[in-house]
C-alpha positions as CSV (number, residue, x, y, z in Angstrom):
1,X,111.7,26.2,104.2
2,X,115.5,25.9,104.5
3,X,115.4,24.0,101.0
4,X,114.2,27.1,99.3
5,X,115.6,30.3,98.4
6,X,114.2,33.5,99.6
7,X,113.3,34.1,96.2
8,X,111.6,30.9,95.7
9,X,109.4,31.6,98.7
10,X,108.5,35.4,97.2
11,X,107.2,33.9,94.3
12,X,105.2,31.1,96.5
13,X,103.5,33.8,98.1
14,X,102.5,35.8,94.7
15,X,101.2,33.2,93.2
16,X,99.5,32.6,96.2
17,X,98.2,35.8,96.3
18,X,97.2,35.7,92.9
19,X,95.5,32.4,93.1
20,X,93.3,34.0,96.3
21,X,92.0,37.0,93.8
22,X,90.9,34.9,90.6
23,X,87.5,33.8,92.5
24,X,87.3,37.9,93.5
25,X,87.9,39.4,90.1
26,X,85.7,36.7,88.4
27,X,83.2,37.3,90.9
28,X,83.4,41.3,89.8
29,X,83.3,40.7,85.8
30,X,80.1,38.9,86.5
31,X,78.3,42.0,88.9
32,X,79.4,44.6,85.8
33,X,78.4,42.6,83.1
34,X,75.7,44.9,81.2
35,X,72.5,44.2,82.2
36,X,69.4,46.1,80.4
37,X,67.4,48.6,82.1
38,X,64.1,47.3,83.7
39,X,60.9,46.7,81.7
40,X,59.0,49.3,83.4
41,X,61.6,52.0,82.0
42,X,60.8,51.2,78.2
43,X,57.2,50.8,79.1
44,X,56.8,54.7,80.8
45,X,59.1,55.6,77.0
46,X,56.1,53.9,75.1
47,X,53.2,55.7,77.2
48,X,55.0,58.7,76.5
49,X,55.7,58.2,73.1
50,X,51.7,57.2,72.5
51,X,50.2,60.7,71.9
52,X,52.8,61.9,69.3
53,X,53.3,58.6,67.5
54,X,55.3,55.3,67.7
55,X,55.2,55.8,64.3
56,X,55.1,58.8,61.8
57,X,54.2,59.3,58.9
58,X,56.0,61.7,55.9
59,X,55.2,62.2,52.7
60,X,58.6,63.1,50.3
61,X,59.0,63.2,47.1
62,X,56.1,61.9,45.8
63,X,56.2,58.7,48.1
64,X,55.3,58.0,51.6
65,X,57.7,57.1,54.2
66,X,56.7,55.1,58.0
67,X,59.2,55.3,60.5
68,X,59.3,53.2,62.9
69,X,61.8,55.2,65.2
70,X,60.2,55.5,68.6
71,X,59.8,51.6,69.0
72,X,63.7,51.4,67.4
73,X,64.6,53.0,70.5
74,X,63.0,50.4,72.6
75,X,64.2,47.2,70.6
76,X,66.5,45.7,73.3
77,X,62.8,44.9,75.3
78,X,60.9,44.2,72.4
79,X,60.5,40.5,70.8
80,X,58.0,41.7,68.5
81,X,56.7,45.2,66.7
82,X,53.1,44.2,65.0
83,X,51.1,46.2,62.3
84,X,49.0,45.8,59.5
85,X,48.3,49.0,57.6
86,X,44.6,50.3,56.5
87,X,43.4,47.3,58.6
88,X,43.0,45.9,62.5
89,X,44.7,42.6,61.2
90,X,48.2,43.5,62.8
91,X,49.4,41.1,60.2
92,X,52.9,42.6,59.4
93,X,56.2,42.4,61.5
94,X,59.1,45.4,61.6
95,X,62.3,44.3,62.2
96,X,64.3,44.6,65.3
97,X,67.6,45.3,65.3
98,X,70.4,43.4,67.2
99,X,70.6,44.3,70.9
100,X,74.0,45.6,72.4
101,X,73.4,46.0,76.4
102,X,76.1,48.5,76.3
103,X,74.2,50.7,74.2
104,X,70.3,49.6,74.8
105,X,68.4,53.1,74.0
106,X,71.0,53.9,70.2
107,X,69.6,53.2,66.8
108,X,70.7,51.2,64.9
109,X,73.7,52.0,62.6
110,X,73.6,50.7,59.8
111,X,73.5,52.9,56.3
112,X,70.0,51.4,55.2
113,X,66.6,52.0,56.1
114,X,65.9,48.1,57.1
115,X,65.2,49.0,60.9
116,X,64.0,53.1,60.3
117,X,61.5,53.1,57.7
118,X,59.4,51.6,55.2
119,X,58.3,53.1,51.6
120,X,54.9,53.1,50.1
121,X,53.5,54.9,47.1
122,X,52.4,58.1,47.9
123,X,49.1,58.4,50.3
124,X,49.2,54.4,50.4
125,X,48.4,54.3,54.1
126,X,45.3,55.8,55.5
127,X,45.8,54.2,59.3
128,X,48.4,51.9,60.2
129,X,47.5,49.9,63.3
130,X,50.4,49.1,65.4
131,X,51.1,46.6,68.6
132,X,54.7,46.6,70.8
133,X,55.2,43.2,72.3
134,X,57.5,43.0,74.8
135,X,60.3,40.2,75.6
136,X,58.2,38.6,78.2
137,X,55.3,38.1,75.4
138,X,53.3,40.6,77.3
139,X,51.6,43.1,74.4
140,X,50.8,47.0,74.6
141,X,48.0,48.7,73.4
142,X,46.9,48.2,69.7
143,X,46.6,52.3,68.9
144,X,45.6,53.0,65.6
145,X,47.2,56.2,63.4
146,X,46.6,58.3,60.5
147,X,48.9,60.4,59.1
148,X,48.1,64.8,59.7
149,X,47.0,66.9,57.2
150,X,48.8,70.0,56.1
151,X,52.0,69.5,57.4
152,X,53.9,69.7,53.7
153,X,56.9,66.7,54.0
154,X,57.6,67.0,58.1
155,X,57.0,63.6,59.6
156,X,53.7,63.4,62.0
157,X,51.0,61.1,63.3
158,X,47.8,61.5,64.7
159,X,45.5,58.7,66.9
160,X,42.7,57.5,65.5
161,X,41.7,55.1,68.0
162,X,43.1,52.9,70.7
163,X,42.1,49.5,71.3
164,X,42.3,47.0,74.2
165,X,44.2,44.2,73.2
166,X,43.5,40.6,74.2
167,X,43.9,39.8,78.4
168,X,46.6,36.9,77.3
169,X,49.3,36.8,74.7
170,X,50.7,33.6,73.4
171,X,52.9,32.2,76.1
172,X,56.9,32.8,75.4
173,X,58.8,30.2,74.6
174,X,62.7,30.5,76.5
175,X,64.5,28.6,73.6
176,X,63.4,31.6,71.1
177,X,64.9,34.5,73.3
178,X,66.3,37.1,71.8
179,X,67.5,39.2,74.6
180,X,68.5,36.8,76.8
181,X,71.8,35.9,74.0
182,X,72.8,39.5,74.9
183,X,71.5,40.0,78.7
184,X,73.9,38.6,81.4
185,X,71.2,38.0,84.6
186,X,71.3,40.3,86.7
187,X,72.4,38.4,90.3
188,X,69.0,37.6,92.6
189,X,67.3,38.9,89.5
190,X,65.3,36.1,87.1
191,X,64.7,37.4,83.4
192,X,61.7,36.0,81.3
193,X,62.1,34.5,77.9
194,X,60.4,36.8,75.1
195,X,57.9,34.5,72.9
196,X,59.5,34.2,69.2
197,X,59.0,36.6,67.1
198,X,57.8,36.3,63.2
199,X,60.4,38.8,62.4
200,X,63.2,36.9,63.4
201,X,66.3,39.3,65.1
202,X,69.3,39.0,62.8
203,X,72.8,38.6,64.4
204,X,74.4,41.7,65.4
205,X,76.6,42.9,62.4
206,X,74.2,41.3,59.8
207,X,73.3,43.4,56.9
208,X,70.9,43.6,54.2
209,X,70.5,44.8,51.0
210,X,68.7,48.0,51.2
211,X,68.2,51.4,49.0
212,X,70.0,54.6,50.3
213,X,68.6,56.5,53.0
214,X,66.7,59.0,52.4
215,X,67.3,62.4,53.5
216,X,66.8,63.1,57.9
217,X,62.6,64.2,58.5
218,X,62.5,67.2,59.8
């Protein structure tokens, strides 16, 4: 180009260069974009989970205390955690809390006990039945616990029974995901929308009002 300096051309050619690697580096953001471990790795963490509790019970000061820790773990595959307590009627929802793919397995960290525990008078709950529903709408057992006897305040639960829960849950709906906000698709991988929950997932960095946490179980 005998109309063009030698520098001219030199910056042709980077912007060139640069214009050949935008389809490359967006290409690369999308294949590292976060994407949540597989189903079947939160489902092996429930079965092991089962025996020792998905929930525990303490009793502290007079009150008793329900945590809900062991399916907190598991909330970025979750679209529901159903329970009732002293009946089968799995009426009751626990929250979830807001699902960062970066981070799928952490509690939540907030200062209140919204998504850890839940308070009732002392001795309240004799069983608590309990159901994990999955972001698919699929559900898990329905396993029914009681709290152990002569374990002063540590936390602990015991099975009472386990029950088969119906072949087919309600259908999910895609419009009411919550995961999928937060889940970039994996590339030949589909995802399924979770059904909607009754607890609804609150925006990440939402907060509630809440009383202070009470001290760690042991």
């Amino acid at each position: 180009m005998p109309w063009m300096s030698s520098a001219g051309c030199r910056a042709l050619l980077i912007a060139g260069a640069v214009a050949a690697s935008l389809p490359a580096a967006a290409e690369e953001a999308e294949r590292y974009a976060p994407v949540l471990p597989d189903v079947a790795i939160y489902k092996a963490m429930l079965d092991a989970n089962k025996a020792t509790g998905w929930i525990q019970f303490r009793d502290y000061d007079g009150r008793q205390m329900i945590y809900f820790t062991a399916l907190q773990t598991m909330h970025c595959r979750l679209s529901e955690i159903r329970y009732s307590i002293n009946s089968d009627a799995l009426d009751k929802r626990f929250p979830l809390a807001p699902c960062n793919p970066q981070i799928p397995f952490n509690l939540p960290g907030d200062d209140t006990a919204r998504y850890v525990y839940l308070t009732l008078p002392g001795g309240a709950a004799k069983t608590l039945t309990i159901q994990a529903v999955w972001d698919d709408g699929a559900g898990s057992e329905i396993v029914v616990y009681m709290p152990c006897t002569n374990v002063g305040d540590a936390t602990c639960a015991q099975i009472a029974t386990i029950k088969t829960p119906p072949k087919q849950t309600q259908q999910p709906a895609p419009a009411a995901s919550p995961v999928l906000s937060v889940q970039q698709e994996a590339p030949g991988r589909a995802v399924s929308a979770p059904s909607p929950a009754s607890a609804i997932r609150p925006a990440a960095g939402s907060s509630a009002a809440e009383p202070a946490r009470d001290p760690s179980p042991r």
